[in-house]
N, CA, C and O of each residue as an XYZ file, in Angstrom:
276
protein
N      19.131    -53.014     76.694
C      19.276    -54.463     76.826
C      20.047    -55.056     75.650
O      20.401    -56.232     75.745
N      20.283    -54.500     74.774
C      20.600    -55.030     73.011
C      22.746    -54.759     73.526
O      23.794    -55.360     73.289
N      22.449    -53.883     74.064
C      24.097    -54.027     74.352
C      24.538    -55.462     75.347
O      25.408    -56.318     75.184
N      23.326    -55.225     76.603
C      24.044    -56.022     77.204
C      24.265    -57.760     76.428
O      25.063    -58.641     76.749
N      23.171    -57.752     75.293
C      23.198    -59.163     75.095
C      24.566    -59.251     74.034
O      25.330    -60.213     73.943
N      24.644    -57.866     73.210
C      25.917    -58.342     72.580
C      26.946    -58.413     73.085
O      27.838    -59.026     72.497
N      27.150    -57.917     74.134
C      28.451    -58.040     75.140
C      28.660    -59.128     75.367
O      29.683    -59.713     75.013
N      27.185    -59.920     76.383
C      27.658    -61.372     76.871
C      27.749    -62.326     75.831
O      28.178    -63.422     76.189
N      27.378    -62.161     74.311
C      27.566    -62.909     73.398
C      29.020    -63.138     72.810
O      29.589    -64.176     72.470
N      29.516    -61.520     72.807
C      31.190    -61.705     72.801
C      32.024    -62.125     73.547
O      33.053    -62.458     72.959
N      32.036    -62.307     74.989
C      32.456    -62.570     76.271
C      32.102    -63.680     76.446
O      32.119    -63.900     77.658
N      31.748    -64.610     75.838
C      31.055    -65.813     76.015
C      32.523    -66.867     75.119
O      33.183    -66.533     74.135
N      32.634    -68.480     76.154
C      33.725    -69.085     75.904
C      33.341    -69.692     74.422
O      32.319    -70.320     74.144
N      34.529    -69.310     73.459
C      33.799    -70.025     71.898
C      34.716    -71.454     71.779
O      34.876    -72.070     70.726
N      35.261    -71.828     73.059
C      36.026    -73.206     73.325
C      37.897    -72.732     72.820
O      38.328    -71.781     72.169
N      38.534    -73.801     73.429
C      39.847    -73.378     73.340
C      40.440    -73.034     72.136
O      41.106    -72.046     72.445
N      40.620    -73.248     70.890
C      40.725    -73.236     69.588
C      40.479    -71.775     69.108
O      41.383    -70.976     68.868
N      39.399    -71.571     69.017
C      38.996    -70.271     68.932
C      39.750    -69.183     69.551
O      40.389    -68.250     69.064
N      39.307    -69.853     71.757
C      39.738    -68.600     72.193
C      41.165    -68.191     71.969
O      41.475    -67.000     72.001
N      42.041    -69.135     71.745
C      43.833    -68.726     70.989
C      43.626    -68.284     70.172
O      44.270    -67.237     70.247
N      43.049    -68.289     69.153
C      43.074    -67.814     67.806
C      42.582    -66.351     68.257
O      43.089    -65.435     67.609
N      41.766    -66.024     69.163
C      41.190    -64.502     69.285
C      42.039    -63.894     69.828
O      42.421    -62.813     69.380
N      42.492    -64.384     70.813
C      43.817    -64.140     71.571
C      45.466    -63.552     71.009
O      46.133    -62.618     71.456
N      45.772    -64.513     69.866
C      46.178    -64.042     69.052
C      46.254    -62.555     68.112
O      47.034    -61.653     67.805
N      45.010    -62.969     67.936
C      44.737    -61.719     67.210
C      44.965    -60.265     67.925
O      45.627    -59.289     67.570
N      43.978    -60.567     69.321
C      43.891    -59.030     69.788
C      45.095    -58.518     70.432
O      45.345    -57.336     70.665
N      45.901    -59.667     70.725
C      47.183    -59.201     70.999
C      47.887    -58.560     69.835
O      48.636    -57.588     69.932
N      47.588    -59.176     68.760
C      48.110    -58.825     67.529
C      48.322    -57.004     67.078
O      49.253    -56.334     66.632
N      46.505    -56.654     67.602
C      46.053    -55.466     67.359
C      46.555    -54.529     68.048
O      46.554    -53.384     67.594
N      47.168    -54.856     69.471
C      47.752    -54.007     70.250
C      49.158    -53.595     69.920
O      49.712    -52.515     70.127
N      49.687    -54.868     69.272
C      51.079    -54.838     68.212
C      51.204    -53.271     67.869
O      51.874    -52.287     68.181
N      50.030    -53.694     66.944
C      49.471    -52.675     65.832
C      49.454    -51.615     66.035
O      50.120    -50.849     65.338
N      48.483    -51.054     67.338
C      48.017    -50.114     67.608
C      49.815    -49.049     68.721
O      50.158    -47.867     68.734
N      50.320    -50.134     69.315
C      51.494    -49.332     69.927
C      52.586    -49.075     68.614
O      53.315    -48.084     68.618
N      52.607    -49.861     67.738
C      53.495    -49.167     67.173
C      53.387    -47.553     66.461
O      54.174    -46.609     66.403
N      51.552    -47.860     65.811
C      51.252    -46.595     65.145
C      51.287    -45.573     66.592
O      51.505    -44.475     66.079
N      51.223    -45.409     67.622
C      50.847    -44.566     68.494
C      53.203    -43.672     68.855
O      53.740    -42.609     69.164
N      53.544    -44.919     68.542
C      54.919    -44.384     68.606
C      55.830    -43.345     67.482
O      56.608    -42.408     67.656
N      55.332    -43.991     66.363
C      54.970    -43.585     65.240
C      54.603    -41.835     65.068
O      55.063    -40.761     64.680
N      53.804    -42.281     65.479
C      52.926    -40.713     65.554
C      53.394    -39.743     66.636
O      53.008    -38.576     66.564
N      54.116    -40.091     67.536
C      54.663    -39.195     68.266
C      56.111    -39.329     68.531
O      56.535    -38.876     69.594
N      56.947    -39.909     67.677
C      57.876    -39.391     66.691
C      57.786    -38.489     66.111
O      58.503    -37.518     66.350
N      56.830    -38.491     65.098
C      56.740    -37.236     64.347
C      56.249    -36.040     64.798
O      56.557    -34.970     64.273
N      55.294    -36.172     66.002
C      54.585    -35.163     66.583
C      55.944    -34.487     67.520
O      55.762    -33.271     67.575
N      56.887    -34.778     68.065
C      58.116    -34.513     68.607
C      59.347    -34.374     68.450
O      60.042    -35.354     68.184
N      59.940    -32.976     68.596
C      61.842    -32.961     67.618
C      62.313    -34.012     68.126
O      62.945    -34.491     67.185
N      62.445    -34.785     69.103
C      63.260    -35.720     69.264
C      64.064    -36.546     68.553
O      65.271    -36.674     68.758
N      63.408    -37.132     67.692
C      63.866    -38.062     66.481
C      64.294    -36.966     65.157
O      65.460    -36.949     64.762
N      63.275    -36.101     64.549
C      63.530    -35.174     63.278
C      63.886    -33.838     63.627
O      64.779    -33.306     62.966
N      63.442    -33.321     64.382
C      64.045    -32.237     64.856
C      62.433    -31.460     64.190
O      61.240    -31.760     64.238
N      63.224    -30.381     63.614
C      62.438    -29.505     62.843
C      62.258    -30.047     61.535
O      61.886    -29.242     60.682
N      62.440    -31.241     61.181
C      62.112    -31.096     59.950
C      61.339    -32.577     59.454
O      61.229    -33.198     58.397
N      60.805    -32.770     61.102
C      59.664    -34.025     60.650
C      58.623    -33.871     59.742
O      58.417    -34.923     59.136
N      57.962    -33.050     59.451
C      57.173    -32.780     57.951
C      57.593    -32.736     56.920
O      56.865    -32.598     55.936
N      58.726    -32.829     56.860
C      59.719    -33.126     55.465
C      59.859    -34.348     55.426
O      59.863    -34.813     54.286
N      60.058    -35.533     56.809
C      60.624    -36.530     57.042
C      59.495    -37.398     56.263
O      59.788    -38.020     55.241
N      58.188    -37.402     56.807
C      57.228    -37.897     57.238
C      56.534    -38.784     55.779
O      56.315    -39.981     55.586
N      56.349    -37.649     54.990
C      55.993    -38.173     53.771
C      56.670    -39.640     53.144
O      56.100    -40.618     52.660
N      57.822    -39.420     53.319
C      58.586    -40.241     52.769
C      59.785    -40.963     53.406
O      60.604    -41.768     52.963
N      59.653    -40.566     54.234
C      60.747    -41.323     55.232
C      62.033    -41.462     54.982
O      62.776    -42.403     55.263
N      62.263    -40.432     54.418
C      64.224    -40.190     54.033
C      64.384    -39.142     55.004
O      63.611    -38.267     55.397
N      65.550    -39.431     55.295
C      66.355    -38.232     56.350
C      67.557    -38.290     55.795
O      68.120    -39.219     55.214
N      67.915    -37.142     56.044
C      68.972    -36.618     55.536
C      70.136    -36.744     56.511
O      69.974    -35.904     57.397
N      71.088    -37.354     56.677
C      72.272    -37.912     57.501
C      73.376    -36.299     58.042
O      73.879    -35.422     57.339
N      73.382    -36.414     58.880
C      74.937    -35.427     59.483
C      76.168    -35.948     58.614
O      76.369    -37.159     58.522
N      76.836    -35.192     58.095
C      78.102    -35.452     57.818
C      78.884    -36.605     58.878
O      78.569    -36.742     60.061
N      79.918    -37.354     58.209
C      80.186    -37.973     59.273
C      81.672    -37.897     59.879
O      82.668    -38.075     59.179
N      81.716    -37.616     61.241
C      83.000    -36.985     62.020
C      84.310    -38.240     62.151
O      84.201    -39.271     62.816
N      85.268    -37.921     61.511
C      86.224    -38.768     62.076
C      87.361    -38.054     62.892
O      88.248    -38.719     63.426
């Protein structure tokens, strides 16, 4: 029962003001959360570093291709 009451306590209208401001936010978090998830599978994948995303990763320098003219 202790869940269900904290549930309907969160789910419950805290009036318009608020609910933008929460709104805000959790959109905010999803920001958050897709970028780290892209992030992470960048590095988890040659695509972007190839073989040498554990070199990349630490520090985030890559090392450039010569450039073709």
């Amino acid at each position: 029962m202790l869940c269900n009451h904290v549930l309907d306590d969160f789910t419950n209208d805290w009036g318009p003001e608020i609910d933008r401001e929460v709104e805000t936010y959790v959109k905010g978090l999803q920001v958050v959360d897709l970028m780290g998830g892209l992030l992470g599978w960048s590095f988890n994948t040659e695509r972007y570093f190839g073989k040498e995303a554990k070199v990349v990763k630490p520090n985030c320098l890559v090392t450039l291709l010569p450039r073709h003219k």
